[in-house]
N, C-alpha and C positions, 0 to 999 in steps of 0.2 A: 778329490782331484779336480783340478777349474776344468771349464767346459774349452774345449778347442773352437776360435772363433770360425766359422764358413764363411765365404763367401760367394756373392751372388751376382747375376746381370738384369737388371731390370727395362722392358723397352717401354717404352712411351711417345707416343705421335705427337712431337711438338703444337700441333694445330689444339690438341685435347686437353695435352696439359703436359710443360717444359722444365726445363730446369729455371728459366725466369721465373716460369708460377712459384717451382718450389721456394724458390727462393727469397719469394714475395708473399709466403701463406706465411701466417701468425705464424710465430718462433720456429720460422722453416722448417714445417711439420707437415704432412699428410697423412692420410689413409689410402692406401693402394686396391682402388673400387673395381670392380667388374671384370676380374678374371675369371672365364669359361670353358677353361681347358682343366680338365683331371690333373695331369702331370704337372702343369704349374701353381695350381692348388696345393697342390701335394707338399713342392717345394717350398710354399711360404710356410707350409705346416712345419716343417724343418727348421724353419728359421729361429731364432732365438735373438733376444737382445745383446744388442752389440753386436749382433756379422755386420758384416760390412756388404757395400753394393755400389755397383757399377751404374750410373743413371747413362741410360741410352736410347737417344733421338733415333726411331726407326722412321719408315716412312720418310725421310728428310731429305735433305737437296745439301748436303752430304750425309747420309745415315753414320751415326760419331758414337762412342764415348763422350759427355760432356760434361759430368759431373761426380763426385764420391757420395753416397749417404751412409746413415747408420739404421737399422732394425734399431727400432724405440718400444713399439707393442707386438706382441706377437698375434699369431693367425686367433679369428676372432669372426660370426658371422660378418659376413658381407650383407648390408640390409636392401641394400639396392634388388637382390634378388627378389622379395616379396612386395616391390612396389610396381605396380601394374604400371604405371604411366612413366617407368624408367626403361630405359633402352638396353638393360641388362638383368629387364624383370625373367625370370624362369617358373614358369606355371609348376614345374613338377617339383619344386623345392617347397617345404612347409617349415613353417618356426618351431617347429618341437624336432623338425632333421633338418638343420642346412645343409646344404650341399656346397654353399661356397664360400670362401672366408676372404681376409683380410689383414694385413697387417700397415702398421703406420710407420713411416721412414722421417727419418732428422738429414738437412741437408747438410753434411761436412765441411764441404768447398766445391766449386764449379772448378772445370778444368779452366786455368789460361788461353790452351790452346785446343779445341775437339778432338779427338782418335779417332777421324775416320777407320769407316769400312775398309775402306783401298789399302793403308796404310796399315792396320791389324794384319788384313792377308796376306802382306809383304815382311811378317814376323815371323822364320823360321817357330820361333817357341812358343808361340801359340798357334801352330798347323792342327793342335785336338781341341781346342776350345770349342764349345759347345754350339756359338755363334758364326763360328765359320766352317760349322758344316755343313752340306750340302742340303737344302731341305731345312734345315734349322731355322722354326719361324715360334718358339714357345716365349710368352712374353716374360716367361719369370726362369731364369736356369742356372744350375750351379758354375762358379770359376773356383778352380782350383788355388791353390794355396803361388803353387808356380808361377800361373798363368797373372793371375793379380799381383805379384813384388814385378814380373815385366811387367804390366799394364803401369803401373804405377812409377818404375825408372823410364816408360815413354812420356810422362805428361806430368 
């Protein structure tokens, strides 16, 4: 039976690294470094090649949807954890148990136009998205099969 694809919201602080970076790394590819939450860990654990993902400018001056990618590698250490002189080293993590992983994204296309914040929350059909809920600050979070075919006839 083929695998049913998921999809996902990924945030990223334009200052840190944008949908221009991605779009400007060798064969518009990354690795998704330094996440240190459990439950967003979790999620890239989930992930599988080929979901699909929402690139999203938080922190922004408008915080947007700004771009489609695809899962290219799946969850995988995160090495950044055991280097002391990285800003997302973790003293209690050892290379025989990581604790944090990683997976690598392919850029699709950039949106034309961003999906702001404002403008999501003015979408009847995604009033459950995970993103606008109250308190919803996880950098990595599922969208629903729904929620993405609208995300996708907005932009």
């Amino acid at each position: 039976m083929p695998k049913e694809t998921k999809y996902w919201l990924m945030k990223s602080e334009p200052s840190s690294f944008s949908i221009d970076d991605l779009r400007a790394a060798p064969r518009q590819m990354t690795y998704w470094d330094g996440v240190r939450n459990y439950q967003a860990r979790n999620f890239m654990r989930d992930m599988a090649i080929g979901d699909h993902v929402l690139f999203y400018h938080s922190n922004a001056n408008p915080p947007a949807i700004v771009g489609i990618a695809k899962v290219v590698k799946t969850a995988y250490p995160d090495p950044t954890q055991f280097d002391k002189k990285d800003s997302h080293y973790d003293p209690d993590s050892e290379p025989s148990r990581p604790r944090w992983d990683m997976v690598d994204i392919k850029l699709v296309r950039k949106l034309s136009h961003p999906l702001t914040l404002d403008h999501l929350k003015k979408e009847h059909k995604l009033k459950g998205m995970v993103l606008l809920q109250k308190g919803s600050r996880l950098s990595v979070q599922p969208v629903t099969p729904q929620e993405w075919a609208h995300i996708l006839s907005l932009g």
